[in-house]
N, C-alpha and C positions, 0 to 999 in steps of 0.2 A: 583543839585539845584532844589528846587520844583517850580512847576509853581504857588503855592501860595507865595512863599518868598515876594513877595512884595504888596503884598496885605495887607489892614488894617483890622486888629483884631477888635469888636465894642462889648458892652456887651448890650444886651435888658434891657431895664429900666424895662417894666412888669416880667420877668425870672431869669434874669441877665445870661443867658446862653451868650456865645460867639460865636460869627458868623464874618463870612469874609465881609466886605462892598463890597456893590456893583460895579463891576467893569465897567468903560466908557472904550472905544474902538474908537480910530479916526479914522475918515472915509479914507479910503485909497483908493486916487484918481489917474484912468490910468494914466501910465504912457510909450511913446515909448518905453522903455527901459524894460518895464516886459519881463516876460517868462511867454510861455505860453505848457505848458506838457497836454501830453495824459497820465490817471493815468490807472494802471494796477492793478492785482491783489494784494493786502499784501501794497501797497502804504498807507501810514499815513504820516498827517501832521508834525508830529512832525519828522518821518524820511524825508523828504522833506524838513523841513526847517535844517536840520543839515548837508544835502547835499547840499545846495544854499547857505545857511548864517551862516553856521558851529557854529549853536546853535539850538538845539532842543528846547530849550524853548521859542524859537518864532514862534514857530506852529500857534497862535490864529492870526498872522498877514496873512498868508495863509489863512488858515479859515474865517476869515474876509474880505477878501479880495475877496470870491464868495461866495455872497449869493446864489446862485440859490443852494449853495449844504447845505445838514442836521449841521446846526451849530453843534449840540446836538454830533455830532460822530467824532472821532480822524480821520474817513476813506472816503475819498471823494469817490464818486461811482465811481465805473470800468467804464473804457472808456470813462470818461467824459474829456471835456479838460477847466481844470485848469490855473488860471491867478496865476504867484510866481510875486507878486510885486520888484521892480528892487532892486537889494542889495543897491544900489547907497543910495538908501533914506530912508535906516534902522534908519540912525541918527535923521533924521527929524520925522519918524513913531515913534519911543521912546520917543524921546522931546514928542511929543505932547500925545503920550500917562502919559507918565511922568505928564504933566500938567494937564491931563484931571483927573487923579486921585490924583493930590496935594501931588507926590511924591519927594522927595527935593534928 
């Protein structure tokens, strides 16, 4: 599955080229229940989240989930330590992301 699959397609009125809309991301607030990992070498978000949430394409909820690291990179830096939001409240991070970008 791509990590654009749910993403909306928009055509520029001045080009009419086709571009992805912009995607909203809900804020993802601590919770007891995270994990919290020291990342190593070769660590990527998206293998992290297929090892916690047994889907790689919820990588951006990690990612999102510490700013203090490079949005822009699949790979958090070496030895930093990492907040994995609690699997508990994937349902509710989706709902809200679901809503935040008007996905039915």
């Amino acid at each position: 599955m791509s990590r654009y699959s749910q993403i909306t397609l928009v055509k520029s009125v001045q080009d009419q080229k086709r571009r992805y809309a912009n995607v909203k991301y809900p804020q993802i607030t601590l919770d007891p229940q995270d994990i919290y990992v020291y990342t190593t070498q070769g660590d990527r978000y998206d293998s992290l989240a297929l090892v916690f949430y047994k889907d790689s394409s919820l990588w951006w909820i990690i990612n999102r989930a510490n700013p203090s690291q490079d949005s822009s990179s699949l790979y958090p830096a070496v030895g930093s330590q990492i907040r994995i939001p609690s699997p508990y409240k994937l349902s509710t991070i989706l709902a809200q992301y679901d809503s935040l970008n008007q996905i039915v």
